[in-house]
C-alpha positions in Angstrom: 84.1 -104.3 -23.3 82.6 -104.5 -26.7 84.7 -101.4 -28.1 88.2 -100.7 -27.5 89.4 -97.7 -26.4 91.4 -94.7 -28.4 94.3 -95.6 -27.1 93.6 -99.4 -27.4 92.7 -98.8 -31.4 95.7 -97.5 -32.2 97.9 -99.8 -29.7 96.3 -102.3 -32.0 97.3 -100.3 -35.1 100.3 -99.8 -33.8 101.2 -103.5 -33.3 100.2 -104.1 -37.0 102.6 -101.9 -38.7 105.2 -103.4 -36.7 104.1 -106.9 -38.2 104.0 -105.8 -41.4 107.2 -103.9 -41.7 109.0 -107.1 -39.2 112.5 -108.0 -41.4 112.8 -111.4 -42.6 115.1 -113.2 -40.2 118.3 -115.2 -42.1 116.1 -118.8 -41.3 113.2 -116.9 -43.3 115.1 -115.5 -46.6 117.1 -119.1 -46.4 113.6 -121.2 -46.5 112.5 -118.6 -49.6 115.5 -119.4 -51.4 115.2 -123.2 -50.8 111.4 -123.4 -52.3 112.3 -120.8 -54.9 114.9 -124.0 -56.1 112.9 -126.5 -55.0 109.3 -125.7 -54.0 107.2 -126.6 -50.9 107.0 -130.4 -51.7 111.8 -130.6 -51.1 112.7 -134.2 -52.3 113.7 -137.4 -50.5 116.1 -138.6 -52.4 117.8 -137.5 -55.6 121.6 -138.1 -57.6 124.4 -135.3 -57.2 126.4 -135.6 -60.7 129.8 -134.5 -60.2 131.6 -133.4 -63.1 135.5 -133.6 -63.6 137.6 -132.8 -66.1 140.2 -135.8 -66.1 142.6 -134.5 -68.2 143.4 -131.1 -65.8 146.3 -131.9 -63.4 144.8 -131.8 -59.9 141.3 -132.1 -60.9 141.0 -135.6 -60.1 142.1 -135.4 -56.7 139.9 -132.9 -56.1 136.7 -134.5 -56.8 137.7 -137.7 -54.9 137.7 -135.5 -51.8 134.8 -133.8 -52.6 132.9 -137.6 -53.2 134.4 -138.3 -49.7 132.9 -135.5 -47.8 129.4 -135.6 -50.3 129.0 -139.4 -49.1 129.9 -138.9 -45.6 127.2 -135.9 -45.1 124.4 -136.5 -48.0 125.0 -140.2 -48.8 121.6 -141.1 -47.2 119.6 -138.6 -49.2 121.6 -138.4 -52.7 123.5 -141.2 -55.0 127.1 -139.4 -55.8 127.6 -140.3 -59.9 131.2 -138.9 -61.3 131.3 -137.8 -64.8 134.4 -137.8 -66.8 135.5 -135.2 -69.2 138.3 -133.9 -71.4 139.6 -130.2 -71.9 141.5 -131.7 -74.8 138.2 -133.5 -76.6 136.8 -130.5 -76.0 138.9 -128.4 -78.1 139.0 -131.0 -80.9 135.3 -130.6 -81.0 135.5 -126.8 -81.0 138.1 -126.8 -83.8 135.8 -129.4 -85.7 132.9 -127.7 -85.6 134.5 -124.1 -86.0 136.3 -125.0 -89.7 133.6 -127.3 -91.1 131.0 -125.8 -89.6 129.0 -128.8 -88.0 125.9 -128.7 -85.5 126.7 -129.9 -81.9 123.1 -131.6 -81.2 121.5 -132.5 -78.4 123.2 -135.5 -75.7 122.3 -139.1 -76.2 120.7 -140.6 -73.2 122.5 -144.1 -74.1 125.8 -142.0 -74.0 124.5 -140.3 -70.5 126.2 -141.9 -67.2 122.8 -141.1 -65.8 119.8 -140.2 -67.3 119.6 -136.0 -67.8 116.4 -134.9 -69.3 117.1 -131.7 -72.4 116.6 -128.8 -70.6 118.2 -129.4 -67.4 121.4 -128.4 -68.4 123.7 -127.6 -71.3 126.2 -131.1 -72.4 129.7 -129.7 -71.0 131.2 -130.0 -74.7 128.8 -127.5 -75.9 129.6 -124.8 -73.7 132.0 -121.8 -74.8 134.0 -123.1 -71.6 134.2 -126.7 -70.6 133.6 -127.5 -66.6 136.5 -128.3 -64.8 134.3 -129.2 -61.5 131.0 -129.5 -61.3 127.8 -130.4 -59.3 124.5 -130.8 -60.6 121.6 -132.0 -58.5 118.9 -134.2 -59.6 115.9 -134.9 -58.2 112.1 -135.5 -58.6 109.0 -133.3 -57.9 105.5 -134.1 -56.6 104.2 -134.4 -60.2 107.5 -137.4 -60.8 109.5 -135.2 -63.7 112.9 -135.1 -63.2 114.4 -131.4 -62.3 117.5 -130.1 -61.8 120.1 -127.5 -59.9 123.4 -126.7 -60.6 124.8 -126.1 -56.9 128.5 -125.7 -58.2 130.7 -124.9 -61.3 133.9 -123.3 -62.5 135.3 -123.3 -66.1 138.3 -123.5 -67.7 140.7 -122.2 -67.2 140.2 -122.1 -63.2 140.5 -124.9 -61.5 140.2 -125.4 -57.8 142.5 -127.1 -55.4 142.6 -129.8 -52.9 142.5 -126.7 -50.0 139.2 -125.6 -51.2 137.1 -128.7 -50.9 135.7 -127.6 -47.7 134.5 -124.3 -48.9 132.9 -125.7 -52.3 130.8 -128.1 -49.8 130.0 -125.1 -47.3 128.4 -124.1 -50.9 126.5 -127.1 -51.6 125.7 -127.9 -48.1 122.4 -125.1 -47.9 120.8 -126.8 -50.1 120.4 -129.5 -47.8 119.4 -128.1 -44.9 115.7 -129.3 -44.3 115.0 -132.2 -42.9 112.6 -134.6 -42.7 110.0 -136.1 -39.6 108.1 -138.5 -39.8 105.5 -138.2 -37.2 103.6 -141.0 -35.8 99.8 -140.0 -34.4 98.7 -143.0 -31.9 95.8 -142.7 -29.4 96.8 -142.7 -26.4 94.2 -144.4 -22.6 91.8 -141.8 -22.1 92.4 -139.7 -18.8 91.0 -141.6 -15.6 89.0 -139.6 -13.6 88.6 -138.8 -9.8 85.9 -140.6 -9.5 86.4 -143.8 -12.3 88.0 -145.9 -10.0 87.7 -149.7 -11.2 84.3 -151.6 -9.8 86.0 -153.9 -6.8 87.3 -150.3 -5.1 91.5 -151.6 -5.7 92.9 -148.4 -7.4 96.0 -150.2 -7.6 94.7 -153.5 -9.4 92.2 -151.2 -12.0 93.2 -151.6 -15.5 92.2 -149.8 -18.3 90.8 -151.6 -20.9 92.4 -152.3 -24.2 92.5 -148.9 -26.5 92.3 -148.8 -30.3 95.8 -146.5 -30.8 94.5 -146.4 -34.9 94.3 -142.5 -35.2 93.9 -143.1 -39.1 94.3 -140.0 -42.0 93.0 -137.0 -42.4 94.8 -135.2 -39.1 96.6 -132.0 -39.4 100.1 -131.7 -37.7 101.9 -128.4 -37.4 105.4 -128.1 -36.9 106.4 -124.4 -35.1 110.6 -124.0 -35.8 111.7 -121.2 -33.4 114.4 -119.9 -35.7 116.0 -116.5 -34.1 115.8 -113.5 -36.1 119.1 -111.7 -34.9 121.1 -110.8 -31.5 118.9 -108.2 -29.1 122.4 -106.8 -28.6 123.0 -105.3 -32.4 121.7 -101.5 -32.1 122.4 -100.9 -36.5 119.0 -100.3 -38.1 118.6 -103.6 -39.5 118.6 -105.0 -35.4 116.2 -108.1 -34.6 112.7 -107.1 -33.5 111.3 -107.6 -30.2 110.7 -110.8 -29.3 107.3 -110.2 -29.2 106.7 -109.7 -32.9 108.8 -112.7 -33.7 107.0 -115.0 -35.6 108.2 -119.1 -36.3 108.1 -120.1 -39.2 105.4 -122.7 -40.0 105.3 -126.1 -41.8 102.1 -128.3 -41.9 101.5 -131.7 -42.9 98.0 -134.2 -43.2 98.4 -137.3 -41.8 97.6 -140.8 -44.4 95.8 -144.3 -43.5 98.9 -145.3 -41.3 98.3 -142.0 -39.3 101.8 -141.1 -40.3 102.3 -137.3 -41.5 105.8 -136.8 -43.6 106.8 -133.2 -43.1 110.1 -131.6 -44.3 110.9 -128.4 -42.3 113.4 -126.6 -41.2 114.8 -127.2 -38.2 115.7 -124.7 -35.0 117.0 -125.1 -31.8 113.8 -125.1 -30.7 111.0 -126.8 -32.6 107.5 -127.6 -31.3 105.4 -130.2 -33.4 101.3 -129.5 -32.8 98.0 -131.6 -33.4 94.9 -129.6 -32.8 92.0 -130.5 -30.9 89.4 -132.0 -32.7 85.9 -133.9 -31.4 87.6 -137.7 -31.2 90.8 -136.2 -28.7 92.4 -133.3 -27.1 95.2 -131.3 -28.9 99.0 -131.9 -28.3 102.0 -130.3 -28.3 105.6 -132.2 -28.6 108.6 -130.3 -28.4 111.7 -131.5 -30.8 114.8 -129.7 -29.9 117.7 -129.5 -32.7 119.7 -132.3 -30.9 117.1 -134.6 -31.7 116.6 -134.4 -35.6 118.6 -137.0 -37.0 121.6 -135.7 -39.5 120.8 -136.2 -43.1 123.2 -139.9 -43.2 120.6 -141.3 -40.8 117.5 -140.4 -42.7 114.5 -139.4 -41.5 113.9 -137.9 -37.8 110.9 -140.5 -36.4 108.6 -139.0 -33.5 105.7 -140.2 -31.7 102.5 -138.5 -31.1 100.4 -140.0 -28.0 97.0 -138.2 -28.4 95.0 -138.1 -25.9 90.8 -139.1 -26.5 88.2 -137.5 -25.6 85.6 -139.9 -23.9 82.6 -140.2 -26.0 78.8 -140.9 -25.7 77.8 -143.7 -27.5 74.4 -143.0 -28.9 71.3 -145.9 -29.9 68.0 -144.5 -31.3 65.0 -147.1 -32.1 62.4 -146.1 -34.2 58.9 -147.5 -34.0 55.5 -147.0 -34.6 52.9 -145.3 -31.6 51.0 -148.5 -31.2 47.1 -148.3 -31.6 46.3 -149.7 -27.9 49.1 -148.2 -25.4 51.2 -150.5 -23.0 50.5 -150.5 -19.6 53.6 -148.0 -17.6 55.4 -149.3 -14.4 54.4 -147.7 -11.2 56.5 -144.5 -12.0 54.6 -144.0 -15.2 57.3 -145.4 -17.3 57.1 -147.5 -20.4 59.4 -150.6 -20.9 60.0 -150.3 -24.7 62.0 -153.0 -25.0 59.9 -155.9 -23.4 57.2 -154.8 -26.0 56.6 -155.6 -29.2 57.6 -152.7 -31.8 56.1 -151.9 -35.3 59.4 -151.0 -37.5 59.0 -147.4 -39.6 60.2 -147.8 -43.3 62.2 -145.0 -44.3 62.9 -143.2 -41.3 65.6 -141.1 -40.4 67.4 -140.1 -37.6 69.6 -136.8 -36.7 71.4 -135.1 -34.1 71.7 -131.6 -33.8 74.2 -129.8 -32.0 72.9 -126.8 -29.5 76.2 -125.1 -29.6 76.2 -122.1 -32.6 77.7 -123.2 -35.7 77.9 -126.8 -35.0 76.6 -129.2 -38.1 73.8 -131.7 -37.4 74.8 -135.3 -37.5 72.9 -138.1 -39.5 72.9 -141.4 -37.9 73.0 -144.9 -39.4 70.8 -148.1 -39.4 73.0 -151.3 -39.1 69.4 -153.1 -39.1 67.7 -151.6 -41.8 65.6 -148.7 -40.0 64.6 -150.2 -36.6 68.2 -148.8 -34.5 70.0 -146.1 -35.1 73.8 -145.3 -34.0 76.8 -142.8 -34.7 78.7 -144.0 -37.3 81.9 -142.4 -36.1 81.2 -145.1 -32.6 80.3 -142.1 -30.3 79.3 -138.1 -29.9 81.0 -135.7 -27.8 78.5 -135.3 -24.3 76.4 -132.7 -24.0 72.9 -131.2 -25.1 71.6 -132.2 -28.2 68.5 -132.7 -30.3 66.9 -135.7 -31.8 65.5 -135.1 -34.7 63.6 -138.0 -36.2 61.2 -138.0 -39.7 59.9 -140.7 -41.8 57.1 -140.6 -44.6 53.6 -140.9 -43.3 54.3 -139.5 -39.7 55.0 -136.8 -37.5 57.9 -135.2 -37.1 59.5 -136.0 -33.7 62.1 -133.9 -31.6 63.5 -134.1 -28.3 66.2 -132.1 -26.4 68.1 -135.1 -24.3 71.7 -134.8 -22.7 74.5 -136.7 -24.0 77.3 -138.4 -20.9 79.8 -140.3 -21.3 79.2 -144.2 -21.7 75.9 -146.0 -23.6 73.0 -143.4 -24.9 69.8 -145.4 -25.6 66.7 -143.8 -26.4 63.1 -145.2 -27.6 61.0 -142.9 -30.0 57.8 -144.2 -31.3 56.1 -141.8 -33.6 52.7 -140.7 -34.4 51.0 -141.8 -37.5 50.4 -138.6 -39.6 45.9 -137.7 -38.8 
């Protein structure tokens, strides 16, 4: 039916509400919060400065723990750097600069254990409190200028204690909870047909031949995460939606010359990476389950696509000139173009356009300089089509010709223009 129904309409309606007014699940709000920090594009790799003050009984021991646990978890994706400072050159300074009144200026990089650019953060003696512990993240965005996070701090006079590493990592340890894949697009054989059994009739000694598994840039991958937006079980008015409104969240990547697409998502238990279909092969869907994302110390989680191609028509056009004096046909009225001598067209050009609605028309290429035409792409998709061919000085010629699988040739001599 065209129309829907009443009661259809406002099932529809109904539906839509519910989508719009569907709670963000705990993975959703956690993603927000991650690109409100660090945007879309996340980081690779970046520095974690950890700030002690040496001169606090304890302190010391605490960050050496904590440097234990940040190498051990985030080593692969951050350098740990310690910075030293001193509650009692701190005061000095204070008690300088309070009685004669000097001007605490900016940090000198030379004097930096690591370069900070101004603006990231205030220098540590310049505060009204000085940091006993504290963890700053540095890292680069997509446009290579260096940003930063503070992820963890306390002041003087609070310091925390060897007890309370674990819970100022649980802390820190959000921030790094995406995770990068690397996924690798290959073409796979095409699929063998019922009836594509190899020439000497042995099914079991056919081979396919050798398949170019370049897939190249330019693809679009889609990773799906399947992130659970609560327990069915909870009955309060903030309980998890059906799980037919659930929604995953999305991430989606393009893939470069290597046919490799880097993608930093985060992961579920269940996680489903896509490639759509497109005219060259079929779409694909991989499924990566938690288990099998690599933990942040082993780096990036590597996954191969096979994608299945689609089997294309390869299509040869030759141009010519009608001759003045027509060849003589075979008995069934046909012409053998290609045992006759053929008059080349100058500036011709050759098209295909699709029958299906919506589809663009496709401009073929001479490798010889306007006597053969061919796709450029090596083949078409099989089906009906029209050739369109024009050239300066003739008539227009079109002809509606179907497309299979395998070698296309066609010969089209025009008509000089009366």
């Amino acid at each position: 039916r065209a129309l829907l129904s009443k009661r259809e309409a406002a099932g529809v309606r109904e539906l839509g509400s519910i989508a719009m007014a569907l709670p963000k699940g705990p993975a959703q709000e956690h993603l927000e919060k991650l690109d409100s920090v660090f945007g879309p594009e996340y980081f690779e790799h970046g520095r974690l400065l950890v700030t002690v003050a040496r001169d606090v009984p304890g302190m010391m021991k605490v960050a050496h723990k904590l440097q234990g646990k940040l190498n051990q978890n985030l080593g692969a994706m951050v350098e740990v750097i310690f910075e030293h400072v001193k509650q009692e050159l701190w005061a000095k300074l204070h008690e300088a600069s309070g009685n004669v009144g000097l001007h605490k200026g900016p940090e000198v990089p030379e004097c930096q254990v690591t370069q900070i650019p101004e603006g990231i953060r205030l220098n540590p003696y310049q505060r009204d409190q000085l940091p006993t512990l504290e963890v700053l993240l540095l890292w680069e965005d997509s446009n290579r200028a260096t940003r930063g996070q503070v992820l963890y701090t306390v002041s003087h006079p609070e310091c925390p204690t060897v007890d309370q590493v674990d819970q100022i990592f649980a802390e820190i340890e959000p921030y790094f909870a995406k995770r990068w894949v690397w996924v690798q697009l290959r073409m796979g054989p095409p699929v063998k047909g019922a009836f594509q059994d190899d020439l000497t009739g042995n099914v079991a000694d056919a081979r396919l031949p050798e398949d170019d598994s370049h897939v190249g840039e330019g693809v679009g991958v889609t990773i799906l995460a399947l992130h659970a937006y609560g327990f069915a079980r909870e009955q309060a008015e903030a309980a998890a939606p059906h799980v037919r409104h659930c929604q995953p969240l999305v991430f989606r990547g393009i893939s470069d010359e290597a046919g490799i697409t880097r993608i930093c998502f985060l992961p579920a238990e269940v996680n489903k990476i896509q490639v759509a279909e497109t005219e060259r092969f079929h779409g694909t869907e991989v499924s990566l389950p938690r288990g099998e994302v690599q933990p942040l110390d082993y780096g990036p989680t590597s996954v191969e696509v096979r994608l299945t191609p689609k089997e294309l028509a390869a299509v040869c056009v030759h141009v010519f000139a009608m001759p003045l004096r027509m060849p003589r046909a075979n008995e069934d009225g046909i012409i053998d173009w290609a045992a006759e001598d053929r008059q080349p067209v100058l500036g011709a050009a050759v098209a295909i356009e699709q029958l299906r609605e919506g589809e663009a028309s496709i401009d073929l290429v001479s490798p010889d300089g306007g006597e053969t035409f061919v796709a450029e792409e090596g083949g078409l998709p099989e089906g009906c089509v029209n050739i369109v061919v024009r050239a300066p000085g003739f008539e227009a010629e079109e002809r509606a010709v179907v497309l299979l699988v395998g070698f296309n040739e066609f010969w089209v001599p025009l008509h000089r223009q009366q």
